[in-house]
C-alpha positions as CSV (number, residue, x, y, z in Angstrom):
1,X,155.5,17.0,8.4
2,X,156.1,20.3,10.3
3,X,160.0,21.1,10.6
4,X,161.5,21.3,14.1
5,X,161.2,24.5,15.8
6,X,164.0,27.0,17.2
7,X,162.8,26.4,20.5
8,X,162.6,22.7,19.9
9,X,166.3,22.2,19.0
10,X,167.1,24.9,22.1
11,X,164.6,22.5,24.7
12,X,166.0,18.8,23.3
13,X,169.6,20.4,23.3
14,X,169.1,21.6,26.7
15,X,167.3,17.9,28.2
16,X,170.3,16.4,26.9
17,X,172.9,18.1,28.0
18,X,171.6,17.8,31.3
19,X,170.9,14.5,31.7
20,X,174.9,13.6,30.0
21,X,175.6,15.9,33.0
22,X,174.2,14.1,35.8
23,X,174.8,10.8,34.0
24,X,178.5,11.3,34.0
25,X,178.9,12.6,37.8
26,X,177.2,9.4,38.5
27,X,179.7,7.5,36.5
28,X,182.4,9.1,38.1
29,X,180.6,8.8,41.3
30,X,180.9,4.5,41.5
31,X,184.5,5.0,40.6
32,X,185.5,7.0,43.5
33,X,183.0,5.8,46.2
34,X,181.3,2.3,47.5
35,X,178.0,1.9,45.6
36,X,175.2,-0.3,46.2
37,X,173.4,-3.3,43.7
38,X,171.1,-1.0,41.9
39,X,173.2,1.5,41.4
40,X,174.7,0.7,38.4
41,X,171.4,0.6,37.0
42,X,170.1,3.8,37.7
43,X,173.1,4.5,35.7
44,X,172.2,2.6,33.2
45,X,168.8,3.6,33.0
46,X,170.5,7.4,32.9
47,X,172.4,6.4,29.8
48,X,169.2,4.7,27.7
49,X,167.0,8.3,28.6
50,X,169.7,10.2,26.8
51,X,170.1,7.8,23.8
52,X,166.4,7.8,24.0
53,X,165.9,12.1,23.5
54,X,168.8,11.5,20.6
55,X,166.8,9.2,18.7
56,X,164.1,11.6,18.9
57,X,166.7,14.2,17.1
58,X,166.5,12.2,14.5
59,X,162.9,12.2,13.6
60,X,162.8,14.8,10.9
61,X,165.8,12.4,9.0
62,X,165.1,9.1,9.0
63,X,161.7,8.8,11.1
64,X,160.7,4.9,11.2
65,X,164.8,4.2,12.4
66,X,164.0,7.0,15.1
67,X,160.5,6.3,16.4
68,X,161.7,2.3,17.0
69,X,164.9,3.6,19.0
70,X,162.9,6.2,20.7
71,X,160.7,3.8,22.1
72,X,162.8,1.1,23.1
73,X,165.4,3.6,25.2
74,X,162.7,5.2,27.1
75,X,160.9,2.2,27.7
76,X,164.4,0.4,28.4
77,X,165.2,3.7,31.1
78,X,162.0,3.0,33.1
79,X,163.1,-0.7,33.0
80,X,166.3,-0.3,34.6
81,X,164.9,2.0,37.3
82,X,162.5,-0.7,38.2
83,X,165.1,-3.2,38.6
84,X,167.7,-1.0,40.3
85,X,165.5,0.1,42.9
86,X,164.1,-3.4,43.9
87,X,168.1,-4.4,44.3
88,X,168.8,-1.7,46.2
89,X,165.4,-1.9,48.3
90,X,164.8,-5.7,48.5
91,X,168.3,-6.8,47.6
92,X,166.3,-8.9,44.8
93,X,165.8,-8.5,41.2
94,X,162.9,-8.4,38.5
95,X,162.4,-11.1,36.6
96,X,164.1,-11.2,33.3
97,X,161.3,-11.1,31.0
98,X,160.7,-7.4,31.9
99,X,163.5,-6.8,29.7
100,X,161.2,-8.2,26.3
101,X,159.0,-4.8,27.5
102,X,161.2,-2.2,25.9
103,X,161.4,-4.8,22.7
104,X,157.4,-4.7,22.9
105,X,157.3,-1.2,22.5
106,X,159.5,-1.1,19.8
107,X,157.4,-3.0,17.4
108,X,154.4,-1.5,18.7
109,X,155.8,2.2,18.0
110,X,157.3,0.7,14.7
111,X,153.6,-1.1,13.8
112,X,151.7,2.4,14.8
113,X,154.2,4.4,12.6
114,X,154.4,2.1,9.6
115,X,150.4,1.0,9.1
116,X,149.4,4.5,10.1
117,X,151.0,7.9,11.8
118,X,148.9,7.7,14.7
119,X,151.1,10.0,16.6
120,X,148.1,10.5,19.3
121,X,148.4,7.3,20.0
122,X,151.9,6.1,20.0
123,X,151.8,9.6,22.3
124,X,149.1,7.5,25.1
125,X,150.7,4.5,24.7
126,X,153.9,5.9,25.9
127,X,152.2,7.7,28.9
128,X,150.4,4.7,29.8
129,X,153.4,2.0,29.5
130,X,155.9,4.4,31.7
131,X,153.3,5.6,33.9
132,X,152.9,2.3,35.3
133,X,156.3,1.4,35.8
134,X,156.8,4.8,37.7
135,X,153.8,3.4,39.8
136,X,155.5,-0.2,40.3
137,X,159.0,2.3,41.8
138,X,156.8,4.3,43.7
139,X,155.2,1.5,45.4
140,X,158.4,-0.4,45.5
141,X,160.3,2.8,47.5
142,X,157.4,3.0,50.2
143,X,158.5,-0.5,51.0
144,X,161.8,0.6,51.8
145,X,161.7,0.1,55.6
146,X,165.5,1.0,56.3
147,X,167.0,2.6,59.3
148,X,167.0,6.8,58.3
149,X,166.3,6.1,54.9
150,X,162.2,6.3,55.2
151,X,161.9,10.1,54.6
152,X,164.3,9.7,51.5
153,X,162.3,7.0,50.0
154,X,159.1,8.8,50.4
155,X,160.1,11.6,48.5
156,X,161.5,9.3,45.9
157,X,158.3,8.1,45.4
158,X,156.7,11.3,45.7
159,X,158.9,12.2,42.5
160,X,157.8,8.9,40.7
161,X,154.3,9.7,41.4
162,X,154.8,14.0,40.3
163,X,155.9,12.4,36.6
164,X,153.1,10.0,36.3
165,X,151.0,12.9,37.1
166,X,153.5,15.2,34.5
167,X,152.7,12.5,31.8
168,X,148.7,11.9,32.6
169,X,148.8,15.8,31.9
170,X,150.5,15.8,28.8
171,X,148.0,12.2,27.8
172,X,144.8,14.3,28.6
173,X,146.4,17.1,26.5
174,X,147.2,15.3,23.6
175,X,143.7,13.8,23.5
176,X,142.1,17.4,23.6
177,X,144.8,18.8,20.9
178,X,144.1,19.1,17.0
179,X,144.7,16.1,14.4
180,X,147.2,18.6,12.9
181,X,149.5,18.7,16.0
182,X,153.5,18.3,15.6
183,X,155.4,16.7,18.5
184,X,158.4,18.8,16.8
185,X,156.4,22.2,17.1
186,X,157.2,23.0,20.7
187,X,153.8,24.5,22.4
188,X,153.5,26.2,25.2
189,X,151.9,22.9,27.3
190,X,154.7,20.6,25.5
191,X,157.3,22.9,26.9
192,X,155.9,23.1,30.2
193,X,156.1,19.3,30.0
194,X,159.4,19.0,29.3
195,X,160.3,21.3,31.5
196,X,158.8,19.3,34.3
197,X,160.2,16.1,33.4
198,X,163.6,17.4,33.2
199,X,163.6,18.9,36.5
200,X,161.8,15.2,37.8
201,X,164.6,13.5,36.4
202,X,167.5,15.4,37.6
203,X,165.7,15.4,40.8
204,X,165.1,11.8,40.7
205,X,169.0,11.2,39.5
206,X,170.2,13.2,42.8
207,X,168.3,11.1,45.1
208,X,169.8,8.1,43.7
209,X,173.6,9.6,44.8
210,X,171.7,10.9,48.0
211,X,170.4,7.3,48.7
212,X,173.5,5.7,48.3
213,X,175.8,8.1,50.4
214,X,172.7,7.7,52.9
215,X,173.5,3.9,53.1
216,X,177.2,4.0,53.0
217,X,177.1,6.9,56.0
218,X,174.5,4.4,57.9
219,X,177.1,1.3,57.1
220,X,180.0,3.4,58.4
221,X,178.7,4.5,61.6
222,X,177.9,0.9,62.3
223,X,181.1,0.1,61.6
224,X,182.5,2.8,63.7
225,X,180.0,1.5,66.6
226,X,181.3,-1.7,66.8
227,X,185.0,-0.3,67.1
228,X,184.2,2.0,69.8
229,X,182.8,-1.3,71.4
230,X,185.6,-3.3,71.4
231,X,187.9,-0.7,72.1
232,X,186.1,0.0,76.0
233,X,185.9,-1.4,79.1
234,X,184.4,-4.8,78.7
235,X,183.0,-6.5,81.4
236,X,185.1,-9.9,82.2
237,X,184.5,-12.8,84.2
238,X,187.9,-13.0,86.4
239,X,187.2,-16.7,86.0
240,X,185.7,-18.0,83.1
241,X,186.7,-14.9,81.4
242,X,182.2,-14.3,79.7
243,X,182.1,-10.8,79.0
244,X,178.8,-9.3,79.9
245,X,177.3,-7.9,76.5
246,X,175.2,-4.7,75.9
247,X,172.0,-6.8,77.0
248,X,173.3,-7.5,80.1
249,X,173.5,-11.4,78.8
250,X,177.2,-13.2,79.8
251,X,178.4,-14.7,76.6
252,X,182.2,-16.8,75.7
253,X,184.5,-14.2,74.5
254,X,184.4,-16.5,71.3
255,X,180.8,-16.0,70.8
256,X,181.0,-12.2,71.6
257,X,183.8,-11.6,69.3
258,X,182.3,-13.2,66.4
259,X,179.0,-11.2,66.8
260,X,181.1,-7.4,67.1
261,X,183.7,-7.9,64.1
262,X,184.8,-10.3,61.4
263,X,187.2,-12.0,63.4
264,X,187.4,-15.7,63.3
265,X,189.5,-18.0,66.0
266,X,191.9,-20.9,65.3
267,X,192.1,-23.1,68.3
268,X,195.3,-24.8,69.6
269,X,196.9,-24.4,72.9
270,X,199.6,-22.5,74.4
271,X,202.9,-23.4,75.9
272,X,201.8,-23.5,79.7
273,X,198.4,-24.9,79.1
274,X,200.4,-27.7,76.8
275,X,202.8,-28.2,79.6
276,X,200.1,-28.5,82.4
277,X,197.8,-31.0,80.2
278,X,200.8,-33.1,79.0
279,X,203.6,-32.8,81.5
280,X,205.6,-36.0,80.0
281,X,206.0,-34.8,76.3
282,X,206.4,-31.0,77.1
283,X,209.7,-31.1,76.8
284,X,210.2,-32.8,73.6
285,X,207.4,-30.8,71.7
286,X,209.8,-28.1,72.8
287,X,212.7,-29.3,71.3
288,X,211.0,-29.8,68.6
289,X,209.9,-26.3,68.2
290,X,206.6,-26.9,68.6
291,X,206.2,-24.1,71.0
292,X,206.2,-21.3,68.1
């Protein structure tokens, strides 16, 4: 087995400490702001591609322990992102057995290694098992039919598709490269590749923080368009007291209330009203201190 390059250590080191970078800011990011379900995933999914590049670190020292763990945190990372972007899309969730996928690929990198070294082929199978689920988050972010979030979503999936396309690349070049090829011998096409998929993934990673703050900003002027609402001149029947809504419709000021904020009524009955409907124990009710 060929030793690890210079410029492999240099390009690993580099991925890495990137992706720790982003992964942190969006740690610290759902401790200082309102996040969304998915979120967390992303996150998540963040965390399992770094352990995933530092199992590969450890190829050259214990190899079978390395190729197992390398498989199963990349596979898990495309996993999470799958499932965080259909909560934060759909408000839903995958189902659970999507999870068994990144145990899958685990024995089947561990079975490829272990009967044979087909590196060429754990290399394809790889490309083809996270190509598809960047497909399924493409597909998924095209749904998204939110209010000013549609041009965000299409270049989220634009970014899902430029890595399946990255990865198809690096498949077709695999195929055409020599039995005696070293995934630890950087070339100048596996460089090129990782230099891609770095820059995907910290592109992919700032549109998660970019979605969110999008949402939260749409959620807040909402908010804020409700208060200014309220807070104006609202049409008033002098004698039923219906306010005339934005539709031009006359509704209870119960009803309308209820639609504009959170507010919720508790019904009894004032002093004068109480006095007017029961004249004979007014008075007592008073001196009772019922009139609080």
């Amino acid at each position: 087995m060929l030793s690890p390059s210079l410029d492999t250590w240099s390009t690993v080191v580099a991925i890495i400490a990137a992706r720790t970078s982003v992964t942190l800011a969006a740690a610290l990011y759902t401790r200082l702001s309102r996040t969304y379900p998915g979120f967390s995933h992303w996150v998540a999914g963040m965390l399992s591609g770094i352990l995933g590049f530092l199992a590969l670190v450890l190829h050259p020292f214990i190899p079978l322990p390395s190729v197992l763990l390398a498989n199963f945190f990349n596979c898990l990372l495309v996993v999470f992102m799958l499932d965080g972007t259909v909560r934060f899309v759909h408000g839903g969730r995958i189902r659970r057995r999507w999870y068994l996928v990144p145990v899958l690929s685990l024995l089947a990198g561990g079975a490829l290694f272990v009967f044979q070294d087909m590196l060429r082929v754990r290399v394809l199978w790889n490309t083809v098992l996270l190509s598809f689920f960047a497909i399924l988050c493409a597909r998924i972010w095209l749904q998204n039919r939110r209010e000013g979030a549609l041009r965000l979503s299409r270049i989220s999936a634009g970014l899902c598709l430029a890595y399946v396309v990255a990865m198809s690349l690096r498949g077709i070049d695999w195929i055409m490269a020599p039995p005696t090829r070293s995934l630890f011998v950087l070339g100048p096409s596996e460089a090129l590749f990782f230099l891609a998929i770095g820059m995907i993934d910290l592109a992919l990673a700032a549109m998660f923080l970019v979605h969110n703050g999008q949402r939260l900003d749409s959620d807040l002027r909402e908010s804020a368009a409700r208060v200014r609402l309220l807070t104006g001149i609202l049409p008033i029947c002098s004698r039923c007291k219906n306010i005339r809504d934005e539709e031009g419709h006359w509704t209870p000021v119960e009803q309308y209330v209820r639609h504009h904020t959170d507010a919720e009524f508790s019904h009894g009955v004032c002093p004068g009203c109480f006095r007017e409907m029961y004249p004979d124990f007014a008075d007592e009710v008073e001196a009772m201190g019922g009139f609080r």
